[in-house]
Phi, psi and omega in degrees: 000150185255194206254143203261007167270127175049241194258000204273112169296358175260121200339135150284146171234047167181130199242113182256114196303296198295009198235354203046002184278142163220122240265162169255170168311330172274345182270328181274284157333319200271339161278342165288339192262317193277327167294322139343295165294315183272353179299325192257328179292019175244309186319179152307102181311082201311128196261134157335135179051019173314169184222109187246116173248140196252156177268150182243071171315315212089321173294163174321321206289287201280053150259297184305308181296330189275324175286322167301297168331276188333309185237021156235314186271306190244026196293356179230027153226107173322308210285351162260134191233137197240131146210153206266157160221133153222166237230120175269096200277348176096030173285195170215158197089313200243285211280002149329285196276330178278337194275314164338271174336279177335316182269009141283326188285327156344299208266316173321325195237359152076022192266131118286133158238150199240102167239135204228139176234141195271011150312289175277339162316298184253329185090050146159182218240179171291324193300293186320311203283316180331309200302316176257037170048063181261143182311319203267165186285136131049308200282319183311314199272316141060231168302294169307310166312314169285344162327273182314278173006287184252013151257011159247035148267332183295312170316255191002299162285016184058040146304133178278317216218127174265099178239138181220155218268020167308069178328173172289314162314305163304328174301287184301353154249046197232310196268332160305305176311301180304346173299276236274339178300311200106314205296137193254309174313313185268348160286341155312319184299326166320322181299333186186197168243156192269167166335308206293196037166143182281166194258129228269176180215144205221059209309313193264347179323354205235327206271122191277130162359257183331309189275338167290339164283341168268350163278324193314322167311308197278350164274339213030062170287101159333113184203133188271111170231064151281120151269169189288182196243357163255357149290002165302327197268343202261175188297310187297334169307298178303306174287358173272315151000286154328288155326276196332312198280327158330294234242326150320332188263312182224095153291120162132002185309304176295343181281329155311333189295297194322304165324335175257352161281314173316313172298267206297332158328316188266027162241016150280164197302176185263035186285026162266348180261337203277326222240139217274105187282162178247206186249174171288126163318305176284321200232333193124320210255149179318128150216166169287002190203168173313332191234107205276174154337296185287317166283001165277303225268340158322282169324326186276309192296013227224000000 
């Protein structure tokens, strides 16, 4: 098929159901660069002099996003400084070969990275926890953990802006799951950030999985796609399943979703504003209970 924009006479190597369009390689980077750019004007605007630290994986979603940013949406601004952080969580096997990457995609784009492991952090590894059979998956320990990394080496290191490689396919099953809980508080958290923690910015949240890989391809972006070998295990596995098979059925499901959440936000309680954080008893850092999240699972390895 040839490419449905204007006069344009060049092959597509992509046909997208919810859009009926089907794109050429130039048409398509530009449209993905362009959801991006309105992704971030509904967002926090990247600002004069920022200090931007992007989490840095190695995976596909944050290799493309970190090369955009760098060399395409901001290649001509001086007055902004990138540096990568990545969270070496101790899998074996996985996070090995992906941290590699990172530190190519890195070095390629002229980036400094910054690698914090939850071994030297926390005293011990993703593996370790995996070991004592705890009722909850994997993912649960993680999230939080990998949180806690990154949002304190970003302080630590005079980050303005916190930007993650968060798609569109991760929004809609981050708010479907809070759906299905009932949690009313965390859909609400979803609306912004509190003071206390810099403030995250989320450039692909408008980006279907599948087209950040393929653009990242089609960019020739160095990228890995070994998957973890415990996300199989989580809650969020099953709803992305889900989600797929929607949208294999009904294109455009996810965008509905997110558009309908984007609605029903604005009856949800403020609670970012009404509710007070207090600090952690153990540790310090901003939490919602005496005791935050990160420092219960210190305590359970403990």
């Amino acid at each position: 098929m040839r490419c449905s924009r204007g006069k344009c006479t060049n092959p597509a190597i992509i046909y997208q159901r919810y859009s009926g369009l089907h794109l050429c390689e130039p048409h398509f980077i530009a449209a993905v660069e362009r959801k991006v750019k309105k992704a971030m004007r509904k967002q926090l605007m990247i600002e004069y002099g920022d200090r931007i630290a992007v989490a840095l994986s190695g995976g596909k979603d944050s290799s493309a996003l970190l090369y955009m940013l760098k060399e395409k949406i901001f290649h001509d601004r001086n007055d902004l400084e990138f540096f990568a952080i990545a969270v070496d969580e101790g899998i074996k096997g996985f996070r090995s070969a992906t941290l590699r990457n990172a530190e190519r995609v890195a070095k390629e784009l002229e980036i400094d990275c910054f690698i914090y492991s939850f071994a030297h952090e926390f005293g011990f590894t993703l593996d370790e926890i995996v070991a004592k059979g705890f009722d909850q998956a994997p993912c649960t320990f993680c999230g939080v953990l990998r949180r806690r990394i990154l949002d304190v080496k970003a302080k630590e290191m005079g980050a303005t802006k916190v930007v993650t490689a968060h798609n569109l396919d991760d929004e809609v099953q981050t708010i479907l799951i809070n759906y299905l809980r009932g949690d009313i508080e965390r859909l609400g958290r979803l609306q912004g950030r509190r003071a206390e923690f810099v403030p995250r910015v989320k450039p692909l949240r408008d980006v279907y999985e599948k087209e950040v890989a393929l653009y990242a391809f089609a960019a020739g972006i160095p990228i890995h796609t070994i998957h973890c070998p415990y996300a199989s295990l989580s809650f969020r596995s099953t709803v992305k399943s889900m989600l797929n098979e929607l949208e294999r059925k009904h294109p455009g499901t996810k965008y509905s979703l997110l558009r309908g959440y984007a609605r029903v936000s604005e009856f949800l309680p403020a609670v970012q504003t009404e509710r007070k954080l207090l600090r952690c008893e153990l540790c310090g850092e901003a939490s919602a209970s005496r005791i935050c999240k990160a420092c219960e699972i210190i305590g359970k390895m403990n």
